[in-house]
N, C-alpha and C positions, 0 to 999 in steps of 0.2 A: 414819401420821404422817410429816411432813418430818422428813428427816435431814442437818442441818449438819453439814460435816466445817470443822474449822477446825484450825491448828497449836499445838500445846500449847503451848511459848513464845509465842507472836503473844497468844496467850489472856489466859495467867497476866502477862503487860509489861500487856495492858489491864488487868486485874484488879489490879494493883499487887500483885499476891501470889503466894508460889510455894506450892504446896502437892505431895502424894503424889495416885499417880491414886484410892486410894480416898477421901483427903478428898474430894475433885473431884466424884468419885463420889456420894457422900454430900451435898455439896451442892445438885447436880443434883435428886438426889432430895426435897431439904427444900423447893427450888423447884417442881416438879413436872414435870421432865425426866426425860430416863434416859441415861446414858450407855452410848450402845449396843457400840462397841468402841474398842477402842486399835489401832491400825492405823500404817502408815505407806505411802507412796509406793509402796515398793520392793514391799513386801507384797504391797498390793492386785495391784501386776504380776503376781506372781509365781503367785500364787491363780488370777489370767484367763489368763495366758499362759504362766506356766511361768518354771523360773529364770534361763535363757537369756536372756529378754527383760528382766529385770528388774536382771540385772547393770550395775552403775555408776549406777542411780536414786537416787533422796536417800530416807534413812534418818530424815530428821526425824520424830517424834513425831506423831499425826492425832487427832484425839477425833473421832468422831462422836456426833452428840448426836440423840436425838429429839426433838423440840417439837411442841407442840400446832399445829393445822393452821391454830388459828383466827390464832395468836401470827406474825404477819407480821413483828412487831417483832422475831424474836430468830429471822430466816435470815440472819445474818450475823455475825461475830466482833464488830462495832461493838456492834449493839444486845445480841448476848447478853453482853457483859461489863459494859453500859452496864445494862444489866437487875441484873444480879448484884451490881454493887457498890452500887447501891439497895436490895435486897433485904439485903446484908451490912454495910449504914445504914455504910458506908464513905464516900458522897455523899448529897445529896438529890435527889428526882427532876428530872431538867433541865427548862427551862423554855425552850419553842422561842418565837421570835420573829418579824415579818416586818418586814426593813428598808424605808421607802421610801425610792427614787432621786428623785435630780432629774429625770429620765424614764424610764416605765417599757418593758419592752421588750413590744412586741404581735405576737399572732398572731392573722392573721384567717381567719376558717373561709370555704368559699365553698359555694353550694348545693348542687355536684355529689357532695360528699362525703357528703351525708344519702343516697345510693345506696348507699354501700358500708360506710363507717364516720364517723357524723355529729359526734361529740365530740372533742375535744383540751384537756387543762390542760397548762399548763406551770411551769418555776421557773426560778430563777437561782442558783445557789452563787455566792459571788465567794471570791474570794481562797482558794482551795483549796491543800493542800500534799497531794500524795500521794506515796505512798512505792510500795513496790515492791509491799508487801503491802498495803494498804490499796486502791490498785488492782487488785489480782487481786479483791480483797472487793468493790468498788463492781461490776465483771463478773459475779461467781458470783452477786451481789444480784440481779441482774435476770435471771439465767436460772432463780434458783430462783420469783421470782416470775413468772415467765412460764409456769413447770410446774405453780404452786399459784394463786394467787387468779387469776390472768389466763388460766386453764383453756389451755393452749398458746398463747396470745396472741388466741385468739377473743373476750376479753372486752376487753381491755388490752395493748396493744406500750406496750414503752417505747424512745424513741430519747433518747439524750447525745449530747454535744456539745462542742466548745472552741468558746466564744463567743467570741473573741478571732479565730477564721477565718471570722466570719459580718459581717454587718449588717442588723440588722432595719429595719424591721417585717418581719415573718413572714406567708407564705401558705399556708395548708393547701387543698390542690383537689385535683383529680380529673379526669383525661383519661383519653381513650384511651389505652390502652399501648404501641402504635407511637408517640406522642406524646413520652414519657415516656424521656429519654434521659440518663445520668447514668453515672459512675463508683463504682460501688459498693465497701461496705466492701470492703479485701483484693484488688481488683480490677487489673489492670494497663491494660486497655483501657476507655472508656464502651462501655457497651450500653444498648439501648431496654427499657423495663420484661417486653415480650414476648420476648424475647434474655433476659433476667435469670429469669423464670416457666420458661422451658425448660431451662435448665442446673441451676434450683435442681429440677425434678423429680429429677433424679438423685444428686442429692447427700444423703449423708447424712444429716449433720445437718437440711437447709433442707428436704427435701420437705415434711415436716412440717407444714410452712407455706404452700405454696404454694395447696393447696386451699381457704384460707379466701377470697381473691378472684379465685381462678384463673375464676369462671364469671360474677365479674362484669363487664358493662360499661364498667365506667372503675377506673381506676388510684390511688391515693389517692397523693398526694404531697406532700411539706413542703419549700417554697424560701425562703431569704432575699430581703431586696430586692433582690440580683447576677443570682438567678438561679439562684443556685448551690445545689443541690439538697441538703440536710437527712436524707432519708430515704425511703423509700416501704413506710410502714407498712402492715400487719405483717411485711414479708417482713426487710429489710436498710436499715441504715443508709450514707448516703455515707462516700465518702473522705475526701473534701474535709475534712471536718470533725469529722474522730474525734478521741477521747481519749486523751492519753498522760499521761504522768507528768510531763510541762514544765506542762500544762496547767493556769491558773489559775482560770478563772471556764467552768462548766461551765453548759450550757443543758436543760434536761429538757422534751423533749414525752412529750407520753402519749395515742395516740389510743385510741379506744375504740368498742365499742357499749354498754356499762355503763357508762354517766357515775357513777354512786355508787363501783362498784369501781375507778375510775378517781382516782377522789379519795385512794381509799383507800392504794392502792400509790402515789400521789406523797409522801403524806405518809410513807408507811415511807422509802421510798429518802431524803426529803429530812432529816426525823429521824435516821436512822443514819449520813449523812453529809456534816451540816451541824456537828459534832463538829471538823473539818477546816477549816473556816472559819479565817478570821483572827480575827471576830467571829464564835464557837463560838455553836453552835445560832442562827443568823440563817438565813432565806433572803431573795429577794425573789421579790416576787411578780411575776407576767406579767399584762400585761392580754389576755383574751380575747375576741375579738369575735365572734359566732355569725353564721349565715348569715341572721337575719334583722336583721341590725344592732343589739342587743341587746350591752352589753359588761359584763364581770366580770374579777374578777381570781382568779388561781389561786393559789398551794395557799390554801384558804379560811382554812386551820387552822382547825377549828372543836372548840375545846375545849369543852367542857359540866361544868356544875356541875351534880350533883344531888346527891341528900338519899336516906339508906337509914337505916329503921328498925333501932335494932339490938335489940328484940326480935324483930324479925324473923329478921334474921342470927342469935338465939344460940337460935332455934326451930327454922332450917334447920338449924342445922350439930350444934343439942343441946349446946348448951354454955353457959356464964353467963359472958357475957363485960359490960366497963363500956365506955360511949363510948369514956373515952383509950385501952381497949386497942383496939377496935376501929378506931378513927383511925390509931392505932401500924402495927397491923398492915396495914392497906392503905397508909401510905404505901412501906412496907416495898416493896409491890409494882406501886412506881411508880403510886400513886392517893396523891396527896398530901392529904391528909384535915384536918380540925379538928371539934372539936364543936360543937355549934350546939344542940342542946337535952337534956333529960333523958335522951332515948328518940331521938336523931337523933343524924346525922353526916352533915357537909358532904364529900362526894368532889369533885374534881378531876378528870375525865379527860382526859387528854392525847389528843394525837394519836395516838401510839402506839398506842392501845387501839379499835379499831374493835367489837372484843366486846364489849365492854361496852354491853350493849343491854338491862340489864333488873336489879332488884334479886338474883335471885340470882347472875348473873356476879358482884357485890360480895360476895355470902357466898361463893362460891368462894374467890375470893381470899383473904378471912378465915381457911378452914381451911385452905386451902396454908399459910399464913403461920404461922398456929397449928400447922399440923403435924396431919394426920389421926390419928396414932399418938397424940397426948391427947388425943385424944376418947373416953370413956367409953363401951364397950359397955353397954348393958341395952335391957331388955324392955318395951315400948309400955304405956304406962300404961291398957291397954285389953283385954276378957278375948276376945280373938280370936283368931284365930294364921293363917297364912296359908294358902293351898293353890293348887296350880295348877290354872290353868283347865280347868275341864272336856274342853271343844275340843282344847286340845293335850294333855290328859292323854290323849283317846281315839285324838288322831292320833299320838302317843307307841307304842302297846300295838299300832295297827292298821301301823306303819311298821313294830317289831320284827317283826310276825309274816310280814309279806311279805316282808323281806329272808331271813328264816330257811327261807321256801319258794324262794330260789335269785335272788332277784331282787336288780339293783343300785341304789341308790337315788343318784339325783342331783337337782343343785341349777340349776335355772336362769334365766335372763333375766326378771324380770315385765315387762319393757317389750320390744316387738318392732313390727315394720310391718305396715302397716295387708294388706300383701301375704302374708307367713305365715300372719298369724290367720285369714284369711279365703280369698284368691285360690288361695293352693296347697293348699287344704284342699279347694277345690272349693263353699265355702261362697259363701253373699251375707251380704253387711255386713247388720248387724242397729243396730236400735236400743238394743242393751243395750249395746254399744257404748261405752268412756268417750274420746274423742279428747285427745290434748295439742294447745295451742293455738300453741306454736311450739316444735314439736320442733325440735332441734339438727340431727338428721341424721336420717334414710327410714328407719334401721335400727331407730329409736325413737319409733313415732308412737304407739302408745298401748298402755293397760295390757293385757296377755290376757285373753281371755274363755275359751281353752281351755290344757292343761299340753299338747295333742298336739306342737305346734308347736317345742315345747321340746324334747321326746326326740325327735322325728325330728333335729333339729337336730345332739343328741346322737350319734345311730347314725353319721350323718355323717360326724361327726370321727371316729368308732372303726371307720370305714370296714375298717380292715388288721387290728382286730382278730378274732379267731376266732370262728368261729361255733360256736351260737345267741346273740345277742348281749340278754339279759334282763334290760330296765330298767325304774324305777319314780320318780314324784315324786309326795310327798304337799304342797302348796303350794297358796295362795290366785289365787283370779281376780279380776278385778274389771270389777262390771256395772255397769248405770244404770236406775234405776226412775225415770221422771219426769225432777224434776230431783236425785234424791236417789241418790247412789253407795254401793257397799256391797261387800265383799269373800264370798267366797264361797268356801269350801276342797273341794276337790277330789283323787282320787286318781288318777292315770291310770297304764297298766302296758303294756309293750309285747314283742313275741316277735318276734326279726328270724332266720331261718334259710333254708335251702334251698326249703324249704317253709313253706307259711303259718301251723302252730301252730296254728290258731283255738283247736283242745284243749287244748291248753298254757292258753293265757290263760281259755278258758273253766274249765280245771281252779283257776286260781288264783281265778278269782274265786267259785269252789262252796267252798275252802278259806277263803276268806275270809266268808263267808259262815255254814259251821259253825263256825266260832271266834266268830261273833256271835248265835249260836245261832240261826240262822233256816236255815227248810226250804226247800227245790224246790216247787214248788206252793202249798203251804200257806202260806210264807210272802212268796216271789218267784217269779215267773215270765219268761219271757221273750216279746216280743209284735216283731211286723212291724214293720221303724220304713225312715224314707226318708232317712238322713242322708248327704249328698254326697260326705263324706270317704270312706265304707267303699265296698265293693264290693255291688250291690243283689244282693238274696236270699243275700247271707252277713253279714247283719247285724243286731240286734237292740236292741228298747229294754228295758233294765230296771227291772221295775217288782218296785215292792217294798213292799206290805200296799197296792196300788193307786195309789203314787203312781211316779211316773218319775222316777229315779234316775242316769240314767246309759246310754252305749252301749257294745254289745262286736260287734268285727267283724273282717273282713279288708281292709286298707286298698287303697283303688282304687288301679287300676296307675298311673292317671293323677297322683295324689298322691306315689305313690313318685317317678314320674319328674321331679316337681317339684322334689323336697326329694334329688334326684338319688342316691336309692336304687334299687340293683339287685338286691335280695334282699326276696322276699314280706314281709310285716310283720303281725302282727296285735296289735288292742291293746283296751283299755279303759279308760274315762272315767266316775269314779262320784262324785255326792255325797255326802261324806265326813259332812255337817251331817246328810242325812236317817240314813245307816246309825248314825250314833250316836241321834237322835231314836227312830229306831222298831227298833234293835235289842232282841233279848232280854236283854240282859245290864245 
């Protein structure tokens, strides 16, 4: 989960209240947060770097808070105090607004940009007052959203602004990057967008970034009507037009490839810091024009009314609750509520609430609000009792006994490239095969169909460690029957030494085998098999009461060299499903 650090006074001045850090504590927890530590500046230095470095820092007070990953609303000191004092009915839940201007200010999108990043909303704050603190918050606001919903800004950048050094109408395009010549944030000299891609590869913080359009063909950029360049999302914002603390009326673009999550982080940022307005909680809206001349206005706000059964909510949560309390208790948690029938209640949701997608997100709420601690433990009115699944109860009993004959067991990747599963295995693509239809990056194009790929993977990285290096995973694959996908649990075990082991591994899989009480011959045997990944004539298919199970072998040189191993490997690959089906036990 995100973790807000915010200053204990900055908090408690929002909160209108002072409290002890286990009240705090305790609150947190009634909300369904945790206060993860008490910290300060100095500290933290002091922990990373030693006391040396940390001498003369500020000793101010720090809470770090954890929040729920979904709660965009509350990465920031604004909305999580603004949350709190709803929740401690100190306020009612605010009520956001959109002012219209006498003209509204437009951004027009232009076709080249559907090459690289096709979307943009934007806002307007006016009449902002920031303070020293409340500025540092609207900054930390958009790098924590840039680390959480905006996936490192591959989904959503956000660029701010002083509208007061611009003049619209607004252009979002796209050129070439020699093209593309501007003074960037923090910058002393202009550089071309390709001058800017080169220096940010080395930099710390900004590599990061670079590679989301570093291979694309045009440049994504946002100019006023001067000329005067805005930004060049995702990378960096201009000079020209950054934000300070004189700054009154501030500009919000938001490019994107996720036009929904796009929406979504304008309305957090514009909610948590439209509080600062002169007219609190107003924004204005931007008119948007799209590359096909098509125009809207941005932030939509689009609040939603619905209707939740509250026998429903007092069936989820097991509790007997009445409309008013159920009304009570979600406004509590910023869902401003009323009753509307016998067995109903009217919700609210703000903007703030993007989770909210479904009737049990509103019994959630209900029992945070209620407090899970009154809720009544007892026993299902039904003469059953529960038990674990079969499947993992045998992969449970078959995992201890392997580790216990010397083997380490690891956890790894279900998603990998289409090049591991298959190319350095020495295999050909098969049709069982499940593809992702637009993987993010090479490294993750689709589900495994074998665990091999995973422990060589492993050996890899434990390259320095000592030999014989003796791993195992018991984890699912996944195939494709038709059009119908299905998981499949597998064991795979591997011997990495001086020499190849074959014995080893063939010993472990004879011991696994008498612990399932099945025999050599009578019950499995070993037969000729042509698999690519092993080395031919040191390898074999296991059959077991006549069906095929599984292979055990020594792995071809050519695969070692692949997965750039320099120590023999031997290993095996078994159906976990059939040895539970047709074991003796």
């Amino acid at each position: 989960m995100p973790t807000v650090t915010v200053v204990r006074e900055e908090l408690f001045k929002q909160l209108g209240i002072a409290m002890t850090d286990e009240e705090f504590s305790d609150l947190c927890f009634d909300f369904g947060l945790e206060l993860d530590d008490i910290t300060s500046e100095k500290e933290i230095v002091a922990k990373e770097q030693g006391e040396e470095a940390a001498a003369g820092l500020d000793e101010t007070i720090l809470y770090k808070i954890e929040v729920p990953a979904n709660r965009y609303d509350l990465l920031c000191v604004e909305g999580l105090s603004q949350a709190l004092r709803v929740f401690t009915e100190s306020e009612s839940p605010p009520k956001f607004r959109k002012i219209e201007p006498e003209e509204l200010q437009v951004m027009k999108i232009e076709e080249p940009t559907q090459k690289v990043r096709p979307h943009v909303v934007c806002a307007v704050l006016r009449n902002v007052v920031f303070t020293p603190e409340s500025y540092k918050s609207f900054i930390d606001l958009q790098d924590k959203l840039h680390q959480n919903i905006c996936r490192g800004r591959t989904l959503v950048a956000i660029g701010t602004h002083d509208l007061d050094t611009l003049k619209g109408p607004f252009t979002y395009t796209a050129k070439p990057f020699d093209q593309v010549k501007f003074k960037a944030l923090n910058q002393e000299t202009e550089m071309t967008a390709e001058e800017l891609m080169q220096k940010y590869k080395s930099d710390v913080r900004m590599k990061h970034y670079v590679p989301i359009i570093e291979h694309s063909d045009v440049c994504p950029v946002i100019h006023d009507s001067q000329g005067i360049v805005l930004s060049m999302p995702p990378i960096i914002n201009g000079d020209h037009s950054k934000i300070t603390l004189d700054t009154k009326n501030v500009f919000i673009e938001m490019t994107a490839t996720d036009l929904t999550k796009a929406h979504i982080v304008l309305h957090a940022v514009v909610a948590a810091f439209s509080q600062y307005c002169e007219d609190i909680y107003t924004v204005e809206p931007v008119k948007v024009i799209n590359s096909k001349g098509e125009a809207n206005t941005t932030p939509i706000m689009d609040e939603r009314d619905v209707e939740v059964s509250v026998s429903y909510v007092n069936k989820t949560l097991g509790v007997e609750l009445s409309p008013e309390e159920v009304s009570n208790l979600l406004t509590k948690m910023s869902l401003e509520s009323k009753v509307t029938g016998e067995d109903s209640v009217g919700v609210h949701v703000p903007i703030t609430r993007p989770d909210v997608l479904h009737p049990c997100d509103i019994a959630e709420d209900v029992g945070i609000a209620y407090s899970y601690n009154k809720i009544v433990k007892r026993l299902p009115k039904v003469h059953t009792f529960a038990k674990q699944n079969p499947l993992n109860h045998f992969t449970d009993l078959l995992r201890a006994e392997v580790a216990q004959a010397g083997y380490t067991e690891i956890l790894t990747f279900s998603l990998l490239s289409s090049e591991d599963n298959y190319t350095k295995l020495r295999r050909k693509p098969k049709d069982e095969a499940v593809e992702i239809a637009n993987p993010k990056t090479v490294d993750f194009q689709m589900p495994r169909t074998s665990l091999l790929p995973g422990l060589f993977k492993t050996i890899v990285s434990n390259k320095t460690h000592s030999l014989p290096i003796q791993i195992f995973e018991i984890s699912d694959v996944v195939k494709k029957q038709g059009n119908q996908c299905y998981n499949e649990r597998k064991i795979s075990a591997m011997h990495c030494n001086k020499t190849s082991g074959f014995e080893v591994v063939h010993g472990l899989m004879d011991f696994v085998m008498t612990k399932l009480g099945l025999k050599f011959q009578q019950d499995y045997r070993l037969e000729k098999s042509q698999d690519e990944a092993f080395f031919e004539g040191r390898q074999a298919q296991v059959i077991l009461k006549n069906k095929p199970i599984g292979v055990i072998g020594i792995v071809h040189p050519e695969v070692l060299s692949n997965f750039e191993i320099k120590y023999p490997v031997s290993a095996m690959e078994l159906d976990v499903e059939a040895l539970m089906e047709l074991s003796n036990i």
